[in-house]
mmJSON file of the N, C-alpha and C atoms, coordinates in Angstrom:
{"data_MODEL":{"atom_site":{
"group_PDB":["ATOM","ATOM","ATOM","ATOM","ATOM","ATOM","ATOM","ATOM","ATOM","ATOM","ATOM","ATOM","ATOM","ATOM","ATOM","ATOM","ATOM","ATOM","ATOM","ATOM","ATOM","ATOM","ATOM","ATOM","ATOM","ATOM","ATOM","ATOM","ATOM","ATOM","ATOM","ATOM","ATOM","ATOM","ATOM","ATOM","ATOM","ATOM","ATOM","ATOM","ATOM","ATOM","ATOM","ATOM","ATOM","ATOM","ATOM","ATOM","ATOM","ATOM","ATOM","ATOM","ATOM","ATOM","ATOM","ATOM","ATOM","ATOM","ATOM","ATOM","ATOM","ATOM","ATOM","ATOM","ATOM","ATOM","ATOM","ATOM","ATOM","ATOM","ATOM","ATOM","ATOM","ATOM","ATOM","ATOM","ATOM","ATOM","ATOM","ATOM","ATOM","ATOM","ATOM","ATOM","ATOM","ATOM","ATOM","ATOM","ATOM","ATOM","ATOM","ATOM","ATOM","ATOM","ATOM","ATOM","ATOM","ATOM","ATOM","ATOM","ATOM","ATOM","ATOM","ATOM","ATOM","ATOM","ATOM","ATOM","ATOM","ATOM","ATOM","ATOM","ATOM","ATOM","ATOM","ATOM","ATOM","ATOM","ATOM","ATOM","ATOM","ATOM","ATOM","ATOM","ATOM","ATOM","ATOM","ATOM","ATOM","ATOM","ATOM","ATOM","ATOM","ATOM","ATOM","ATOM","ATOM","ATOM","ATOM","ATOM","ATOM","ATOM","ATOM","ATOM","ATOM","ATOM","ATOM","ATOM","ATOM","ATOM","ATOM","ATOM","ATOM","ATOM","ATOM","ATOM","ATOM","ATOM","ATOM","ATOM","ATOM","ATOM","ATOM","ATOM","ATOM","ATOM","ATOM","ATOM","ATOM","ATOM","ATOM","ATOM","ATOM","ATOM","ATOM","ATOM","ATOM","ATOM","ATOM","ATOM","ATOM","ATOM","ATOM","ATOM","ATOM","ATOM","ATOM","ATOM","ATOM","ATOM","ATOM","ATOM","ATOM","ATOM","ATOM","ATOM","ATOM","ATOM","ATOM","ATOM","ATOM","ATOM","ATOM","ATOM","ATOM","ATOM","ATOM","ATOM","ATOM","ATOM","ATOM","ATOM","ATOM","ATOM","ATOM","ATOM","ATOM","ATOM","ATOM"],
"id":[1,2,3,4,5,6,7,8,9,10,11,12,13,14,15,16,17,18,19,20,21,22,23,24,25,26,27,28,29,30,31,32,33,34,35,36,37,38,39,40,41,42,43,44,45,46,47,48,49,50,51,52,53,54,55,56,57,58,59,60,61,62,63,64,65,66,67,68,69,70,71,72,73,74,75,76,77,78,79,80,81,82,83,84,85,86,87,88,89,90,91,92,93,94,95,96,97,98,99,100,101,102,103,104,105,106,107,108,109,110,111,112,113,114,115,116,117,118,119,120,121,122,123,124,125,126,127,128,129,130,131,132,133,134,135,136,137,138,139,140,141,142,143,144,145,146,147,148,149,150,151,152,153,154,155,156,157,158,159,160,161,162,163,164,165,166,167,168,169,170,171,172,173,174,175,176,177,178,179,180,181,182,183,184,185,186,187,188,189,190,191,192,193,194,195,196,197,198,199,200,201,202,203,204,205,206,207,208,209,210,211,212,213,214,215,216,217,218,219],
"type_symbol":["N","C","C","N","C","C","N","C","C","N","C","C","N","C","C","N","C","C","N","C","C","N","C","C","N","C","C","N","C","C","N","C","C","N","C","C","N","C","C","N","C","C","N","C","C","N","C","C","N","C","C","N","C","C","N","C","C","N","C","C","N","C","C","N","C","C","N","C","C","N","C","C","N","C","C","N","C","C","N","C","C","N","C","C","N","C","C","N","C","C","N","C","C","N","C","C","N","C","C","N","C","C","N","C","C","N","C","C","N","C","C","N","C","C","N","C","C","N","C","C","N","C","C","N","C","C","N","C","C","N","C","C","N","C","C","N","C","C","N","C","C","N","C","C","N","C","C","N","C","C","N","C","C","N","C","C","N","C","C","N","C","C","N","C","C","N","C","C","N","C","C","N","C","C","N","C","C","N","C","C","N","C","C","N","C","C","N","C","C","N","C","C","N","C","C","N","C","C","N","C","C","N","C","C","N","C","C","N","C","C","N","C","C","N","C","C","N","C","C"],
"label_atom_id":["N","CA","C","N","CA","C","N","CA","C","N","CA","C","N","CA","C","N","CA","C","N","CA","C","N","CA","C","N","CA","C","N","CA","C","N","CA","C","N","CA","C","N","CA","C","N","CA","C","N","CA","C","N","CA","C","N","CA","C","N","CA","C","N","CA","C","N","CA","C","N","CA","C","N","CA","C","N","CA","C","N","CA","C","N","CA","C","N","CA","C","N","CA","C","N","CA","C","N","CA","C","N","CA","C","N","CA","C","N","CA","C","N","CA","C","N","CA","C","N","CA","C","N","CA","C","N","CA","C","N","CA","C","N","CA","C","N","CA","C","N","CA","C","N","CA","C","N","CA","C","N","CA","C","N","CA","C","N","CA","C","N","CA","C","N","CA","C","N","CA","C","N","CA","C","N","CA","C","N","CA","C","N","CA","C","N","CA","C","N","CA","C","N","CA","C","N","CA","C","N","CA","C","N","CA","C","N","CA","C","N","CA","C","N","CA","C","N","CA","C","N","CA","C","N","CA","C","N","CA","C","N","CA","C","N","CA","C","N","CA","C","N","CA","C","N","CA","C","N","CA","C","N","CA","C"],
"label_alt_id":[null,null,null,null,null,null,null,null,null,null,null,null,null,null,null,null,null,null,null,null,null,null,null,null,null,null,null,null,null,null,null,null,null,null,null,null,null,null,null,null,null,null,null,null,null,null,null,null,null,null,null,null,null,null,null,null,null,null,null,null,null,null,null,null,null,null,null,null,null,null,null,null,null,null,null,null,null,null,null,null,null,null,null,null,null,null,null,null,null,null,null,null,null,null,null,null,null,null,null,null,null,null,null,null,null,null,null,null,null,null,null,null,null,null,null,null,null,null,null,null,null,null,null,null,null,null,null,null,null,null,null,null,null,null,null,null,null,null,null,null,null,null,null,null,null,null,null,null,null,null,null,null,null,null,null,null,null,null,null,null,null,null,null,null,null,null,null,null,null,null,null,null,null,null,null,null,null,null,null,null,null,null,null,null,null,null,null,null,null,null,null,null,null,null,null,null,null,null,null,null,null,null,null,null,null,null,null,null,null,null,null,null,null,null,null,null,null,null,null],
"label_comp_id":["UNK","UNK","UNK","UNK","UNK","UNK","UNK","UNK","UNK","UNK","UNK","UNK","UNK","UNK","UNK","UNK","UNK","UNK","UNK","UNK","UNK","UNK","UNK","UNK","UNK","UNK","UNK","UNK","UNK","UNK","UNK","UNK","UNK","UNK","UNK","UNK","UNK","UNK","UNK","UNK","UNK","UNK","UNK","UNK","UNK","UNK","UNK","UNK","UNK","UNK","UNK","UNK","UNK","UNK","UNK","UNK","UNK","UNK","UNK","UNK","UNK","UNK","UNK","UNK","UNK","UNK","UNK","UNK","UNK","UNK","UNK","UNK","UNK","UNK","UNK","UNK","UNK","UNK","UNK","UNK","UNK","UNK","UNK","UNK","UNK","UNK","UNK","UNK","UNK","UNK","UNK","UNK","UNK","UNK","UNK","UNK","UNK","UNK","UNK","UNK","UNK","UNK","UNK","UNK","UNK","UNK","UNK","UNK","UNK","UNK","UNK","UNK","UNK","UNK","UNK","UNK","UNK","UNK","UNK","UNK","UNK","UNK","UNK","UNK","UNK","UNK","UNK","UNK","UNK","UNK","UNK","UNK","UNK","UNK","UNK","UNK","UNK","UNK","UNK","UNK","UNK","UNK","UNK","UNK","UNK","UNK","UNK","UNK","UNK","UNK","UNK","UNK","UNK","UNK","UNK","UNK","UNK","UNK","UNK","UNK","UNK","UNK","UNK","UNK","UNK","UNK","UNK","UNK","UNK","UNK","UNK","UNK","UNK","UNK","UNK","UNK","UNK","UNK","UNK","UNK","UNK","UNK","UNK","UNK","UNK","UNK","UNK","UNK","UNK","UNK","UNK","UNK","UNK","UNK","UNK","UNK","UNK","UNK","UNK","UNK","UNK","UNK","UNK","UNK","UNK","UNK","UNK","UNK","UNK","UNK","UNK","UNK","UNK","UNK","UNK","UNK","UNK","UNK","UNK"],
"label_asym_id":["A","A","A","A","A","A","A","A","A","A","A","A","A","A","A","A","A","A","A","A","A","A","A","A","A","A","A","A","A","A","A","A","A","A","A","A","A","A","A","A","A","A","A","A","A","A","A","A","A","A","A","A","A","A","A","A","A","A","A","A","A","A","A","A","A","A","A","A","A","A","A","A","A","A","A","A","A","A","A","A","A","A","A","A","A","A","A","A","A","A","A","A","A","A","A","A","A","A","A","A","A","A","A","A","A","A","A","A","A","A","A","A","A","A","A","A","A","A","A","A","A","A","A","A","A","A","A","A","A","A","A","A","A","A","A","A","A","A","A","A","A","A","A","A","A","A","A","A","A","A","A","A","A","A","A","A","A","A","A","A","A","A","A","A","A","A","A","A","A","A","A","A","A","A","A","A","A","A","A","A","A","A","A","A","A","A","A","A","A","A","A","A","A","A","A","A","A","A","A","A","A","A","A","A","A","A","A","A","A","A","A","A","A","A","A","A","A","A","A"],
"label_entity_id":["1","1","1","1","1","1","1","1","1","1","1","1","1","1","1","1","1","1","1","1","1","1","1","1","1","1","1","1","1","1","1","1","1","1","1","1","1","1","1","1","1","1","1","1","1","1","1","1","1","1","1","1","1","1","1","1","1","1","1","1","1","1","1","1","1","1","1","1","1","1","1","1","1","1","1","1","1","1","1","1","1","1","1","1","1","1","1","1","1","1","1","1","1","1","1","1","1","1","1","1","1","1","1","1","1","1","1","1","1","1","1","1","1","1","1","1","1","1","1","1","1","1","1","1","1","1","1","1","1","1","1","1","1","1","1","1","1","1","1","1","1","1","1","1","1","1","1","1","1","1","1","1","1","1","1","1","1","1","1","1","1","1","1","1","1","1","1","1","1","1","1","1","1","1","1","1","1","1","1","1","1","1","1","1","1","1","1","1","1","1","1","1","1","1","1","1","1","1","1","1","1","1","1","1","1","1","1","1","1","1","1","1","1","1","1","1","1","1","1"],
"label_seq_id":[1,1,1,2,2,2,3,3,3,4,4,4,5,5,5,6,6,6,7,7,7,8,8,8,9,9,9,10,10,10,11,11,11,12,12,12,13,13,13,14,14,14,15,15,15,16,16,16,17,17,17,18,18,18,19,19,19,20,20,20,21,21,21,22,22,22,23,23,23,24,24,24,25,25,25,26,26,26,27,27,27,28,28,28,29,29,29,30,30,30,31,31,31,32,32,32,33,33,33,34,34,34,35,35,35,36,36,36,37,37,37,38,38,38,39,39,39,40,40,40,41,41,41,42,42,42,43,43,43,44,44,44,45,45,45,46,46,46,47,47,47,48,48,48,49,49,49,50,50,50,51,51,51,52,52,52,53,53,53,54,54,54,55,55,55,56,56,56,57,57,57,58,58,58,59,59,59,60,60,60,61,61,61,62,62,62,63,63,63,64,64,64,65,65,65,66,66,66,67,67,67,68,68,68,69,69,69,70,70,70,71,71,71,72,72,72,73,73,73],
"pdbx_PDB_ins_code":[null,null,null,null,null,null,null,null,null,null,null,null,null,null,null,null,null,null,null,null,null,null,null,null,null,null,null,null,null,null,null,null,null,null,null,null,null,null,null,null,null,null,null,null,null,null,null,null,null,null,null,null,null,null,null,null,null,null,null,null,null,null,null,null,null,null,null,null,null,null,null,null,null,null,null,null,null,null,null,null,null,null,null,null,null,null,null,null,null,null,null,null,null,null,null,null,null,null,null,null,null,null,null,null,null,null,null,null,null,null,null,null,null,null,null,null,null,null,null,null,null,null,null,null,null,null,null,null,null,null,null,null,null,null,null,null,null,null,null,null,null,null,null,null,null,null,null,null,null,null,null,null,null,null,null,null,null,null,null,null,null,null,null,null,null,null,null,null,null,null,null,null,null,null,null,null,null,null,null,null,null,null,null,null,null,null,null,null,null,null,null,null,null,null,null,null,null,null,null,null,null,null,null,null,null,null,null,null,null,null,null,null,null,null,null,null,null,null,null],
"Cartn_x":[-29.545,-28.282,-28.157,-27.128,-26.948,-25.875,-26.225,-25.575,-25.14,-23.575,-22.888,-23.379,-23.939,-23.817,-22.603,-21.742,-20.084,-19.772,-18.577,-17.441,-16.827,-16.287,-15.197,-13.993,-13.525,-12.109,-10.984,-10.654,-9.269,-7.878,-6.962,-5.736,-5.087,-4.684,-4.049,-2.833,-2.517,-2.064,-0.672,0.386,2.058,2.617,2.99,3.404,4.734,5.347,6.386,7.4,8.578,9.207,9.042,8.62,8.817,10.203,10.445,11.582,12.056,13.167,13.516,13.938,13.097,13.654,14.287,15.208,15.784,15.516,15.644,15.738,16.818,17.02,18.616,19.164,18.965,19.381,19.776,19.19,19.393,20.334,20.529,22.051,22.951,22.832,24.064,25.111,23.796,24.885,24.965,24.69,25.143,26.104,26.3,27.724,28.645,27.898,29.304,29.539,28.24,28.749,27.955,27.587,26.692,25.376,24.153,22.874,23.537,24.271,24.709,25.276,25.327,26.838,26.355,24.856,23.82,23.107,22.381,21.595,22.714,23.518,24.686,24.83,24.923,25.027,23.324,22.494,21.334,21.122,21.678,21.505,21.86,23.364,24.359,23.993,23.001,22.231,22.671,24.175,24.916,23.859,23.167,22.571,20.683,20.306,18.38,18.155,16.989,15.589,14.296,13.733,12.252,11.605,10.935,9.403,8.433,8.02,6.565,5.982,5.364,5.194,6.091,6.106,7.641,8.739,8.452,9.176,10.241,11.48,12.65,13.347,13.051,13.59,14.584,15.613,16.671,16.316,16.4,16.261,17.828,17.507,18.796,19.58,18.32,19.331,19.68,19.487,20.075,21.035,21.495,22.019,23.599,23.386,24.169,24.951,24.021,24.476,25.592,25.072,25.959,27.033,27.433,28.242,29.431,28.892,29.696,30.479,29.553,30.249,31.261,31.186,32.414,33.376,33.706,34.477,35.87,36.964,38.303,38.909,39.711,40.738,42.196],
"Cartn_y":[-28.835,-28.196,-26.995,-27.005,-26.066,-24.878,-23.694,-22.388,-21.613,-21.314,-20.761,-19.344,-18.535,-16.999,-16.222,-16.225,-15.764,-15.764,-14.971,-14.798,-16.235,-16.153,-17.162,-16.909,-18.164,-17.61,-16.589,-15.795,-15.207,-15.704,-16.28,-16.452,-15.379,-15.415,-14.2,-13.6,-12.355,-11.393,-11.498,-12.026,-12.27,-10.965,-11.345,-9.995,-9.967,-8.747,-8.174,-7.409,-7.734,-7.46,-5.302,-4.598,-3.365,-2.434,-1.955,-1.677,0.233,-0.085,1.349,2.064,3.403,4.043,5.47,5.935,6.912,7.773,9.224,10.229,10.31,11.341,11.729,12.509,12.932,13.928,12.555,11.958,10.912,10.617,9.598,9.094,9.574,10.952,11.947,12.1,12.329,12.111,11.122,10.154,8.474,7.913,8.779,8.472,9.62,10.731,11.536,12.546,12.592,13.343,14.267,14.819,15.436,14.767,15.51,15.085,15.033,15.641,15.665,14.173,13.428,12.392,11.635,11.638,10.721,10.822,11.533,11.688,10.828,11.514,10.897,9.197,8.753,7.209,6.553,7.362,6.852,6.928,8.162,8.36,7.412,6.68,5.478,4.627,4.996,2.803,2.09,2.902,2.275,2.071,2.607,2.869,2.739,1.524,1.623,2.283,2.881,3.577,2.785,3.405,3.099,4.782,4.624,5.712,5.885,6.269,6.543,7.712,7.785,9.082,9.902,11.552,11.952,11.982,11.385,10.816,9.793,10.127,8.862,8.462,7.561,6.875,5.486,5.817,4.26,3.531,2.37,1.282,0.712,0.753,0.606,-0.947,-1.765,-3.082,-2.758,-1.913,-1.231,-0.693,0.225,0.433,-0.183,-1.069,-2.248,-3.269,-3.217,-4.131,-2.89,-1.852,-0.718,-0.549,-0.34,-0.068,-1.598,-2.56,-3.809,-4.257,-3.509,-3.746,-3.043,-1.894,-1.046,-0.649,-1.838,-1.911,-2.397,-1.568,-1.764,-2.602,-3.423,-3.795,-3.504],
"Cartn_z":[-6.304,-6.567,-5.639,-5.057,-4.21,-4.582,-4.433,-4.957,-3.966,-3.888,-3.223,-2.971,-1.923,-2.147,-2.012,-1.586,-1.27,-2.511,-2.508,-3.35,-3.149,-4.338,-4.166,-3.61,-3.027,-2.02,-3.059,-2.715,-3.168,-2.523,-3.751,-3.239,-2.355,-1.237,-0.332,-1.128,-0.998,-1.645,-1.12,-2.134,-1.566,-0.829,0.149,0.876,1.047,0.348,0.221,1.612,1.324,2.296,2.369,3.235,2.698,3.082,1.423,1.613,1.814,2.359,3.026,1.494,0.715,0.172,0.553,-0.597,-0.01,-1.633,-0.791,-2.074,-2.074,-3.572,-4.338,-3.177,-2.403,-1.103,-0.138,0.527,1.001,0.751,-0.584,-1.351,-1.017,-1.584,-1.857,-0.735,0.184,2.06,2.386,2.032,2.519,1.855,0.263,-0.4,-0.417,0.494,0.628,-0.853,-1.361,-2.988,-2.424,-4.179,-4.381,-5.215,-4.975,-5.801,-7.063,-7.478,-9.331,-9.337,-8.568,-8.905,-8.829,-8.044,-7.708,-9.126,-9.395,-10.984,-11.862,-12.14,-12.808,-13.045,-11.511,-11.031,-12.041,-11.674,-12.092,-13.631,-14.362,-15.528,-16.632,-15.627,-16.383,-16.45,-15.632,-15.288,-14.256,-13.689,-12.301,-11.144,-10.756,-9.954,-9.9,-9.946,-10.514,-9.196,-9.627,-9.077,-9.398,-7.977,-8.375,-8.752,-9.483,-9.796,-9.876,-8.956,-8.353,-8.695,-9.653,-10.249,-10.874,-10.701,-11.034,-9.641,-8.851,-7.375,-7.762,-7.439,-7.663,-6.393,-5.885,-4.75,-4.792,-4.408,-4.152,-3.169,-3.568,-2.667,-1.677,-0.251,0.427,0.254,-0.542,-1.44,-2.741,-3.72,-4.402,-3.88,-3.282,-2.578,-1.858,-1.742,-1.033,-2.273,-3.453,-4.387,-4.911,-5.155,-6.243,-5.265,-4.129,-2.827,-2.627,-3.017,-3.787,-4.378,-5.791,-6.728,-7.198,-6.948,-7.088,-5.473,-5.19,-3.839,-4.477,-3.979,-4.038,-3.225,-3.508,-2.301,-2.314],
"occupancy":[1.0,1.0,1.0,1.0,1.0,1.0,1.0,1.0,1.0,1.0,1.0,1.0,1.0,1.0,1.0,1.0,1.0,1.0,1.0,1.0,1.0,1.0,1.0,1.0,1.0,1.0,1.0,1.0,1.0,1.0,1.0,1.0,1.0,1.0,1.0,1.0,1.0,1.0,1.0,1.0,1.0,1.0,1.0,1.0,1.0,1.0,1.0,1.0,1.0,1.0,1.0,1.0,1.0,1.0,1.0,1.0,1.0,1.0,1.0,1.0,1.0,1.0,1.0,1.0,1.0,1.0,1.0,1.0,1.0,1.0,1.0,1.0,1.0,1.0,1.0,1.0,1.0,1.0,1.0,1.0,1.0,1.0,1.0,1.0,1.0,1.0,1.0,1.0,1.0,1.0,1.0,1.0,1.0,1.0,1.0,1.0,1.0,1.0,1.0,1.0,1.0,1.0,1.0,1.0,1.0,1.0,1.0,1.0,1.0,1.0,1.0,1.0,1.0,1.0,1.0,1.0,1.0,1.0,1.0,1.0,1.0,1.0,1.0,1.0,1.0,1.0,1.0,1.0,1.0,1.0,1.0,1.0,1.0,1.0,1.0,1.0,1.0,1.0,1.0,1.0,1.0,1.0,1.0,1.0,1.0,1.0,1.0,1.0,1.0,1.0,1.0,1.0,1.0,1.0,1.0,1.0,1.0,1.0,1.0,1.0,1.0,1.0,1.0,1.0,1.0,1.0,1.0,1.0,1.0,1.0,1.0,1.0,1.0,1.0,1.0,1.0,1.0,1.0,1.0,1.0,1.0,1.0,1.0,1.0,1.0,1.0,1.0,1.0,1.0,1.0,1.0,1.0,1.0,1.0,1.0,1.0,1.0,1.0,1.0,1.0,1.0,1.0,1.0,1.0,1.0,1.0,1.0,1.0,1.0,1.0,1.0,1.0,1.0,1.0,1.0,1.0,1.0,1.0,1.0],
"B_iso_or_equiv":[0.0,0.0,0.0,0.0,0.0,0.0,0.0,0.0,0.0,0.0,0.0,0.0,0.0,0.0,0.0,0.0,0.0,0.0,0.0,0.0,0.0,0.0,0.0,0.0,0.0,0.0,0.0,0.0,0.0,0.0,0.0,0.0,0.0,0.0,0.0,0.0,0.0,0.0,0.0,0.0,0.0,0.0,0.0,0.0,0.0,0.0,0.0,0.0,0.0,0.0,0.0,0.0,0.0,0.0,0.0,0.0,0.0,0.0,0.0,0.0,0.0,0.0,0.0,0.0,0.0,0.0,0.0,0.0,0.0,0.0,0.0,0.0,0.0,0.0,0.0,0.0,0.0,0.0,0.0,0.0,0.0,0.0,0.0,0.0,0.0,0.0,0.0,0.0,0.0,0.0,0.0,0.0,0.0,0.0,0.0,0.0,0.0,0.0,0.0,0.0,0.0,0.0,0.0,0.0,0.0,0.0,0.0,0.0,0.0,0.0,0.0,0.0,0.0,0.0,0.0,0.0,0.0,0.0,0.0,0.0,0.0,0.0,0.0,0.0,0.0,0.0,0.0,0.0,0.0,0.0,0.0,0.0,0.0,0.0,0.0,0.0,0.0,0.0,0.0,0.0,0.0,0.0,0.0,0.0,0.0,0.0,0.0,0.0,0.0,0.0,0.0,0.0,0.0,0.0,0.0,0.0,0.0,0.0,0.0,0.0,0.0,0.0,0.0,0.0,0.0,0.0,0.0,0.0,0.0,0.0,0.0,0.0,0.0,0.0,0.0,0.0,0.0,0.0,0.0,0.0,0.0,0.0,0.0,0.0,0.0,0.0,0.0,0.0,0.0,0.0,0.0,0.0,0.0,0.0,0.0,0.0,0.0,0.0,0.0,0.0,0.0,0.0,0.0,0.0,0.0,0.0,0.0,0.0,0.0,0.0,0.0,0.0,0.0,0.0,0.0,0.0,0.0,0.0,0.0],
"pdbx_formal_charge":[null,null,null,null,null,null,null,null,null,null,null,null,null,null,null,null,null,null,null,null,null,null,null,null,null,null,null,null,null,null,null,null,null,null,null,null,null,null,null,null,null,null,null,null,null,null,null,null,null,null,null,null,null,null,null,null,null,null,null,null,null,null,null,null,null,null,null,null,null,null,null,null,null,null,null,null,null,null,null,null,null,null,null,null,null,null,null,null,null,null,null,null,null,null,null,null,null,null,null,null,null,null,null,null,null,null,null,null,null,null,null,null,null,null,null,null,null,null,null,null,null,null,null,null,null,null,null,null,null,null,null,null,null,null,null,null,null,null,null,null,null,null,null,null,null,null,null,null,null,null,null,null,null,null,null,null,null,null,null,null,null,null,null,null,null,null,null,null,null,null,null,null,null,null,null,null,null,null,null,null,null,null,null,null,null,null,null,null,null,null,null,null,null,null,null,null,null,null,null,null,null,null,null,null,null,null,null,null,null,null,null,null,null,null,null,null,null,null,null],
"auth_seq_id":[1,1,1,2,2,2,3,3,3,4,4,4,5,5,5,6,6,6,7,7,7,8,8,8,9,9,9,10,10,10,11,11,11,12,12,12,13,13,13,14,14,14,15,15,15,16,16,16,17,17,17,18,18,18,19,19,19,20,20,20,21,21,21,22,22,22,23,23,23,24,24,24,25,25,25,26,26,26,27,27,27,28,28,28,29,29,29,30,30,30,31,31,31,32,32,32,33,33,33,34,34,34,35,35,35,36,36,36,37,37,37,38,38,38,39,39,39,40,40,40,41,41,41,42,42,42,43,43,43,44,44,44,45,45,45,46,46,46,47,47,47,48,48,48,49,49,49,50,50,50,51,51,51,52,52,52,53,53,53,54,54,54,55,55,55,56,56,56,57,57,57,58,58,58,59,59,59,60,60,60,61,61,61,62,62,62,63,63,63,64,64,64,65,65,65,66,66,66,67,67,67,68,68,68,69,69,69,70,70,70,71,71,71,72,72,72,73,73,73],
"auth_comp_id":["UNK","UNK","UNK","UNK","UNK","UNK","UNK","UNK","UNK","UNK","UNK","UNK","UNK","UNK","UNK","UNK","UNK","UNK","UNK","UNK","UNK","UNK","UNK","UNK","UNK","UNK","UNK","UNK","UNK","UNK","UNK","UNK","UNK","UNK","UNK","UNK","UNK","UNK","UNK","UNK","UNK","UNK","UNK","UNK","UNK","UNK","UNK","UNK","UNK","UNK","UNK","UNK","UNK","UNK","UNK","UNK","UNK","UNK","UNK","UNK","UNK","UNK","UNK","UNK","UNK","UNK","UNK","UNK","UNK","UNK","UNK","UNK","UNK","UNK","UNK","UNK","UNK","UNK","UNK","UNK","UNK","UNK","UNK","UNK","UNK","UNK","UNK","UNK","UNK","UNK","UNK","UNK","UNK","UNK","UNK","UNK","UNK","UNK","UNK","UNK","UNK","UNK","UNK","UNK","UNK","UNK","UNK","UNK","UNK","UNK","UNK","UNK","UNK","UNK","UNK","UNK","UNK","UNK","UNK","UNK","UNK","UNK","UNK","UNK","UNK","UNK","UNK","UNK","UNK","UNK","UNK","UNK","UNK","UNK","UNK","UNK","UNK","UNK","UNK","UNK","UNK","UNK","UNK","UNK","UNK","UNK","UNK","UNK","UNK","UNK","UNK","UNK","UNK","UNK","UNK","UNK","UNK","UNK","UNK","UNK","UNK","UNK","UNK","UNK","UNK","UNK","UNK","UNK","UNK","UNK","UNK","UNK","UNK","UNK","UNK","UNK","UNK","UNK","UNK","UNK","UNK","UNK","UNK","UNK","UNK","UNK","UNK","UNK","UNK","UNK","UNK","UNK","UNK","UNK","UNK","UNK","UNK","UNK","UNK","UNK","UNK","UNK","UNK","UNK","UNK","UNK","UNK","UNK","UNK","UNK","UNK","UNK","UNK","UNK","UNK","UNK","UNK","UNK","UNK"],
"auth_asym_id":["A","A","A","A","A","A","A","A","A","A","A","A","A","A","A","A","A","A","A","A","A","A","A","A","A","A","A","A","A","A","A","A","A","A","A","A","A","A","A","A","A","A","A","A","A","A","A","A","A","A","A","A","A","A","A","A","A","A","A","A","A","A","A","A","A","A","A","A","A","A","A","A","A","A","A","A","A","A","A","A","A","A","A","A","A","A","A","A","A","A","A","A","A","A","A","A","A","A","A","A","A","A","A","A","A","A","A","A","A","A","A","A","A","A","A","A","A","A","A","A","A","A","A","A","A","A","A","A","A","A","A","A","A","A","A","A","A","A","A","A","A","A","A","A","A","A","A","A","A","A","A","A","A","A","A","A","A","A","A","A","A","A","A","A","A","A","A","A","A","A","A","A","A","A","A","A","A","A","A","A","A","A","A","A","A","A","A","A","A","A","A","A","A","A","A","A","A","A","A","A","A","A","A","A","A","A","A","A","A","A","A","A","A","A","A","A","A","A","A"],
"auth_atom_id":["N","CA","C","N","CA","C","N","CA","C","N","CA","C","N","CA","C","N","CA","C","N","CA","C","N","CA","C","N","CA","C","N","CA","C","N","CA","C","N","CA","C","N","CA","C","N","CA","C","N","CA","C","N","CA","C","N","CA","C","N","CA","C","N","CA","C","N","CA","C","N","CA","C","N","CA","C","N","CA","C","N","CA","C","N","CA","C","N","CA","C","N","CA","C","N","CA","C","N","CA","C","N","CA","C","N","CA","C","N","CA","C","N","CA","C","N","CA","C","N","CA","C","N","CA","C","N","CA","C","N","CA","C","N","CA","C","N","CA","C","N","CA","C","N","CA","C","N","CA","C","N","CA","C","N","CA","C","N","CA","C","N","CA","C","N","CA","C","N","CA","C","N","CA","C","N","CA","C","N","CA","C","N","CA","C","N","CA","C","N","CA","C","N","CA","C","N","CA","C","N","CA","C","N","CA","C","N","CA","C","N","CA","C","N","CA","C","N","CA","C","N","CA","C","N","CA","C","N","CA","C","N","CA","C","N","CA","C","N","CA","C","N","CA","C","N","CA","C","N","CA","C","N","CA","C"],
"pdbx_PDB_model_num":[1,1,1,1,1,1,1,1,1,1,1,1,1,1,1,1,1,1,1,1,1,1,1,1,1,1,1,1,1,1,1,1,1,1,1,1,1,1,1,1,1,1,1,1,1,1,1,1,1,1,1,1,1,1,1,1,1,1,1,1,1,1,1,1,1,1,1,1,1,1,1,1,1,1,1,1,1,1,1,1,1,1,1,1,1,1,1,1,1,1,1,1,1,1,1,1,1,1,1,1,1,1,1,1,1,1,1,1,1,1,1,1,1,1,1,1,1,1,1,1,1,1,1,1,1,1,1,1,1,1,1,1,1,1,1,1,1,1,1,1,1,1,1,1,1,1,1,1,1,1,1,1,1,1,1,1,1,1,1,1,1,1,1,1,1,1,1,1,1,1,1,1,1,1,1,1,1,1,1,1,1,1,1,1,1,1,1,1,1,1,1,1,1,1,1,1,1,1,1,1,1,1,1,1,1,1,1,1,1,1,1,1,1,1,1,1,1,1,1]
}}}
């Protein structure tokens, strides 16, 4: 009987597209507000975040979806 010394293979680790975040400062001048309107957007739920600690960063496909959906014609 023969006994492997190695690890066993590991499935490779799915690799994620990496995405561009932005801070509440960021936002704020890319939508032309203020940080308050941005908190605000986020507070409602309009707007997800990621959190990384006490760090809150938007995602620029977040971003794009919320910029969408509230588009006028």
């Amino acid at each position: 009987m023969t006994h492997r010394t190695s690890h066993p293979t590991q499935r490779p680790a799915r690799v994620r597209p990496v995405l561009k975040l932005r801070t509440i400062g960021e936002t704020a001048e890319l939508f032309s507000t203020s940080t308050r309107t941005v908190r605000r957007l986020i507070d409602s739920g309009d707007l997800p975040v990621h959190r990384v600690g006490r760090c809150v960063r938007i995602s620029d496909a977040d971003i794009a979806v919320f910029l969408a959906a509230n588009r006028t014609i």
